[in-house]
C-alpha positions as CSV (number, residue, x, y, z in Angstrom):
1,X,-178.9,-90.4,-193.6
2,X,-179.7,-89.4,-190.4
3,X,-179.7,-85.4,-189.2
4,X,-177.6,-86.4,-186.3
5,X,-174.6,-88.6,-188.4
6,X,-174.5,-86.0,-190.5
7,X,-173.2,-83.5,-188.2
8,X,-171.1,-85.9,-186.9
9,X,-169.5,-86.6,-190.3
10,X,-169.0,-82.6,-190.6
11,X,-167.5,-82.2,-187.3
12,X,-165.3,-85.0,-188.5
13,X,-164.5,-83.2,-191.5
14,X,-163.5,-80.1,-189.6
15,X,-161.6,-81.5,-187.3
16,X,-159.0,-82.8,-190.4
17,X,-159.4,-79.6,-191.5
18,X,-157.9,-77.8,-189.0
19,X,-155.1,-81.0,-188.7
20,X,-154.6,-80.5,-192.0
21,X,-151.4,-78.6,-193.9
22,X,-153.7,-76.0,-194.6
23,X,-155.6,-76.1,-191.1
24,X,-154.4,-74.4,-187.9
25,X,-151.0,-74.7,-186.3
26,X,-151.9,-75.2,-183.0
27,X,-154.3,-78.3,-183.4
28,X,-151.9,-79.9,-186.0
29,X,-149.4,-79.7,-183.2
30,X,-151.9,-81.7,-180.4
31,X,-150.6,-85.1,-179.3
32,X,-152.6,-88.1,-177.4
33,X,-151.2,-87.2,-174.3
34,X,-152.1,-83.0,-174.9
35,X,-155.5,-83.6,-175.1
36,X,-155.7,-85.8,-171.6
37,X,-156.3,-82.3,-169.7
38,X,-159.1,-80.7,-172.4
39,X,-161.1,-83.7,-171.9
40,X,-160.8,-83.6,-168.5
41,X,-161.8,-80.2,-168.0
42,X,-164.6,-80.8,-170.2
43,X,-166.7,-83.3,-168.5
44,X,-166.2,-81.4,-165.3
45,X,-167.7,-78.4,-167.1
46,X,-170.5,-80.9,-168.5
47,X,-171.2,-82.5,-164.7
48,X,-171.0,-78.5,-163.5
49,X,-173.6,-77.5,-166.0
50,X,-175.7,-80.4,-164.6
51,X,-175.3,-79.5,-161.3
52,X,-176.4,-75.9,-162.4
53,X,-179.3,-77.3,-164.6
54,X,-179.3,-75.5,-167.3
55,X,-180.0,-77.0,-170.8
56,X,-178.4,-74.5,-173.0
57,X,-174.7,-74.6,-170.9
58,X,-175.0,-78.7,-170.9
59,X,-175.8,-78.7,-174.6
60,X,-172.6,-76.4,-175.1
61,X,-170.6,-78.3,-172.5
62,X,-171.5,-81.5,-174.7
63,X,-170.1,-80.1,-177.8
64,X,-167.3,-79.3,-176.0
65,X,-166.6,-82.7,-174.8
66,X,-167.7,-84.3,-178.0
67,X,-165.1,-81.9,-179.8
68,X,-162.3,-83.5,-177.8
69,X,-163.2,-86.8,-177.9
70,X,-163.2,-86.9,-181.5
71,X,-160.2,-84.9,-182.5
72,X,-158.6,-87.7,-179.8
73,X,-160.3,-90.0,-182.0
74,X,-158.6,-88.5,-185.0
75,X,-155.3,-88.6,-183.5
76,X,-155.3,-92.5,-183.1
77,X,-157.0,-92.9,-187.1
78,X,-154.0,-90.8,-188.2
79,X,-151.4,-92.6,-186.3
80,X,-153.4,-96.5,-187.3
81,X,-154.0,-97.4,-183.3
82,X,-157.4,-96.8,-184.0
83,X,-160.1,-95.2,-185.8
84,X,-163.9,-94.1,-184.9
85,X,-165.8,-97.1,-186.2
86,X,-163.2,-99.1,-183.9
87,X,-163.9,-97.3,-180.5
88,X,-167.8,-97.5,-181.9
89,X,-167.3,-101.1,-182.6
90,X,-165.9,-101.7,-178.6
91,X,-168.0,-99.7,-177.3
92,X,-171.2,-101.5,-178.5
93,X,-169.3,-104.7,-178.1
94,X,-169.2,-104.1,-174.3
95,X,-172.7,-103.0,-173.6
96,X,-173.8,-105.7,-175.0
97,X,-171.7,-108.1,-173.1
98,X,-172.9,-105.9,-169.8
99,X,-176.5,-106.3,-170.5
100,X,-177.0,-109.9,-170.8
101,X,-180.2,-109.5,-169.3
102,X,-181.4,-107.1,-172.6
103,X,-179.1,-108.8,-175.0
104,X,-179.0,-112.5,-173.7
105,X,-180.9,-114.6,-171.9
106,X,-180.1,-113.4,-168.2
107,X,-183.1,-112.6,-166.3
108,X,-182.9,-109.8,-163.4
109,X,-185.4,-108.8,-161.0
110,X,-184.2,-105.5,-159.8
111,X,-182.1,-102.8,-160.6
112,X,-179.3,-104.3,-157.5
113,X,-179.2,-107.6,-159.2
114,X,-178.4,-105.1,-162.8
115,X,-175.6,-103.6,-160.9
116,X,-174.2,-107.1,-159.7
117,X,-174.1,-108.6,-162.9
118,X,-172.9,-105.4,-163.7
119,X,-169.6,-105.6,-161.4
120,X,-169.0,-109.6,-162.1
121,X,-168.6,-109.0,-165.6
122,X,-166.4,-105.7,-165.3
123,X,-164.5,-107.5,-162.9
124,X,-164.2,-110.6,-164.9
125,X,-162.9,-108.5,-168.3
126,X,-160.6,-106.5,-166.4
127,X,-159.2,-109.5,-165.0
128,X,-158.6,-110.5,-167.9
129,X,-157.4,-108.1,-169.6
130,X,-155.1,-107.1,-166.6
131,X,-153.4,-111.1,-167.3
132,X,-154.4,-112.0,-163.7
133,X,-153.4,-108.7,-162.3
134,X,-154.8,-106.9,-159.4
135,X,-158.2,-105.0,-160.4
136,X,-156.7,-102.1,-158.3
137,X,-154.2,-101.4,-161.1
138,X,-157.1,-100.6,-163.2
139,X,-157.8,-97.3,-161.5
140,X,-156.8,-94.4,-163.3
141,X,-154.4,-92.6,-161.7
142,X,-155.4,-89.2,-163.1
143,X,-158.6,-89.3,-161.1
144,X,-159.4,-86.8,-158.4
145,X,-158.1,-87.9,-154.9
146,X,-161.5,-88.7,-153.6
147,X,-163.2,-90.2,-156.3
148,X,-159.7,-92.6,-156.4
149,X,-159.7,-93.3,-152.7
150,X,-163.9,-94.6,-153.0
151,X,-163.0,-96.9,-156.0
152,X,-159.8,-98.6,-155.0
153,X,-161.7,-98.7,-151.4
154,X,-164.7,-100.3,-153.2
155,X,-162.5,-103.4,-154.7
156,X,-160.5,-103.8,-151.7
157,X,-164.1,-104.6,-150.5
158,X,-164.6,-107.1,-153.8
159,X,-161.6,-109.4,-151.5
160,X,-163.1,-109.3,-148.7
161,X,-161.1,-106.8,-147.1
162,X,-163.9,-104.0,-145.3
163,X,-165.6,-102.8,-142.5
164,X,-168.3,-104.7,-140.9
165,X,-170.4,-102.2,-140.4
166,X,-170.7,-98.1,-140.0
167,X,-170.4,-98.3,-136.0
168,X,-167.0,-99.3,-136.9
169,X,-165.9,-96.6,-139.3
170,X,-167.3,-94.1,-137.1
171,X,-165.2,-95.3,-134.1
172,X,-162.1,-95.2,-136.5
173,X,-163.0,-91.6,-138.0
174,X,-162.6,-90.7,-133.8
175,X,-159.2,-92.1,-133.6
176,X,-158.4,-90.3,-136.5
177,X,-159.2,-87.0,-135.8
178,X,-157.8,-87.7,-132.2
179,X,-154.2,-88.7,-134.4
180,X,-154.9,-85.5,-136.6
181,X,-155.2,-83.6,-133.1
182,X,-152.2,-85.4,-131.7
183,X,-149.8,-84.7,-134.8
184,X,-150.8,-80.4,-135.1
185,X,-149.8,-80.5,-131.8
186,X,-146.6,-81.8,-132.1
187,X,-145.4,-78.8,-134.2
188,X,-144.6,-81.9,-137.4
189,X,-146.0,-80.6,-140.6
190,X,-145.4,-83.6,-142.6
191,X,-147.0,-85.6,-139.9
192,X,-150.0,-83.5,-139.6
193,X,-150.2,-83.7,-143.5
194,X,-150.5,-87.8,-143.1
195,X,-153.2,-88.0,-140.4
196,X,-155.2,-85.3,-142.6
197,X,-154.9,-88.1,-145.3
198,X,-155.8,-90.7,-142.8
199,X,-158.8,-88.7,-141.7
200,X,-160.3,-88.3,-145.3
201,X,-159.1,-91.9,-146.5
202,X,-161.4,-93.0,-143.2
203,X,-164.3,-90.3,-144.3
204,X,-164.5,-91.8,-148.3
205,X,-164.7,-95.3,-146.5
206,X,-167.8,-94.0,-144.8
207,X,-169.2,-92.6,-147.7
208,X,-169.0,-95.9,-149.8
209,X,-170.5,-97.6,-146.8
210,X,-173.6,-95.4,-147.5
211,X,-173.4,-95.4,-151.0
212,X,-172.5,-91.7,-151.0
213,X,-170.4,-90.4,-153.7
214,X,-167.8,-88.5,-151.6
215,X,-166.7,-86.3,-154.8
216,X,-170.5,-85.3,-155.6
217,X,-171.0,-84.6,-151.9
218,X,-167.8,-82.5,-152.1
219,X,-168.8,-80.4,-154.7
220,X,-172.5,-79.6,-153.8
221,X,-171.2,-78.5,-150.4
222,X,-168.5,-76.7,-151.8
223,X,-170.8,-74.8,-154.4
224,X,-173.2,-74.5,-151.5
225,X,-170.9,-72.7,-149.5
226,X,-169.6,-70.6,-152.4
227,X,-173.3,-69.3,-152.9
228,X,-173.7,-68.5,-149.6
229,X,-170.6,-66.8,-149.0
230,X,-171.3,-64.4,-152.7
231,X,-174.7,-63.4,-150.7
232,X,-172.6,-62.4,-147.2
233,X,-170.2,-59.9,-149.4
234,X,-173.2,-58.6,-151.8
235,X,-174.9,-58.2,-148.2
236,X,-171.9,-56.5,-146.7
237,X,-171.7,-54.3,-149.8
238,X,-175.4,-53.1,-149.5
239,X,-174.3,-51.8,-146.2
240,X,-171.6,-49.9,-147.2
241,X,-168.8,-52.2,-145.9
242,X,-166.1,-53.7,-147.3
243,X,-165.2,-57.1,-147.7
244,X,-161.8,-57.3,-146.0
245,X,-163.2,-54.6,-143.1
246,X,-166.6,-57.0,-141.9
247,X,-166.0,-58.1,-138.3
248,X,-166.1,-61.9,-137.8
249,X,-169.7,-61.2,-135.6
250,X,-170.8,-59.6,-138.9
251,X,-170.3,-61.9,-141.7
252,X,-172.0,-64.5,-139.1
253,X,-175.0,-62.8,-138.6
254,X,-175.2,-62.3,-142.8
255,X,-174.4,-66.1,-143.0
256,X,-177.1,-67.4,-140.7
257,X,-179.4,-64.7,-142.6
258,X,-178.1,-66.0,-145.8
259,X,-178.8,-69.6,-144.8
260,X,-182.8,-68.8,-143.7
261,X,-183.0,-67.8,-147.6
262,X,-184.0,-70.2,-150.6
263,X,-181.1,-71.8,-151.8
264,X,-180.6,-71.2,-156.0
């Protein structure tokens, strides 16, 4: 048997061990819906660990996620809604179904043309599967607000229902932030709060437009800033001068020094 199904089979096996009478209390206790948040902390620490490239923390953030996935896996064997060879089963099932130009006799040209084919079938399984129901009730609602916003905005666009082109967007971003401005000015939290929505809703349209991923871009600025901002207060601490004490003036001349270095 192969080196690789063999692990698998033991990590199988200790899973059931620890769900087992004689196993640990604490895992024989998980349910389906307790092990919604491990999984999703663990494929953001897998995407981190990507982001950081570094082969040792993805191969330990893989395990991780693996770990989940199959004790969730064991969860649904023990209670008969599923077992392992029947998400295996759907799994390959689907791919083949998806790759008709691999599989079938579908020819492509170009990797655009892959990703069509890609969306009419997806779109024509979850229809479906949905009984005739709208595709937009196929996105999860657990997903992070901005990753959410850029798919349901990307099958509004499947009816028909988008911008023409960026010129457009842009002009709308405007009025938004001119609403935003509008609303902190009135002194009405609540209002404030629903133009801030507008004006991020408006800024994931634009990133679809451009085929950005408005989460990814999120994050690598965010973990850009983060960097930069560690080097201002490990600069203010080589100069004797704490954190909370740095003048505005000061922590901008580190930052602009901070950006002229190589980034990690």
């Amino acid at each position: 048997m192969d080196e690789d199904l063999l692990k698998i089979r033991e990590l199988i096996a200790l899973i059931r061990k620890l769900r087992s009478p004689e196993g640990c209390p604490w895992d024989r206790k998980q349910k389906k819906e307790d092990i919604a948040k491990y999984i999703l902390e663990e494929a953001y620490e897998v995407a981190d660990s990507l982001t950081r490239q570094s082969p040792q923390a993805l191969k330990e953030e893989l395990g991780d996620l693996l770990f989940q996935i199959l004790f969730l896996t064991e969860i649904g064997a023990e209670d008969g809604s599923f077992s392992l060879n029947d998400v295996a089963e759907g799994i390959i099932e689907k791919m083949i179904r998806r790759h008709p130009h691999v599989f079938g006799k579908e020819k492509v040209n170009s990797v655009e043309e892959v990703k069509a084919n890609w969306q009419k079938i997806k779109t024509r399984e979850r229809g479906a599967a949905n009984g005739g129901k709208s595709l937009l009730e196929s996105v999860p609602r657990a997903l992070p607000a901005l990753k959410r916003a850029q798919k349901i905005t990307a099958i509004a666009s499947q009816y028909g229902f988008d911008w023409s082109k960026a010129e457009d967007i842009l002009q709308k971003l405007q009025e938004e932030l001119e609403e935003f401005d509008a609303a902190v000015k009135s002194g009405d939290p609540e209002k404030a709060q629903e133009e801030m929505g507008d004006l991020l809703f408006t800024l994931v349209n634009l990133s679809r437009f451009y085929a950005i991923d408005a989460e990814g871009a999120l994050a690598k600025t965010t973990g850009k800033f983060l960097w930069r901002f560690s080097r201002v207060l490990d600069k203010l601490a080589d100069r004797g001068i704490k954190a909370g004490e740095a003048t505005l003036p000061q922590m901008d001349a580190l930052w602009d020094e901070t950006k002229r270095e190589d980034k990690p």
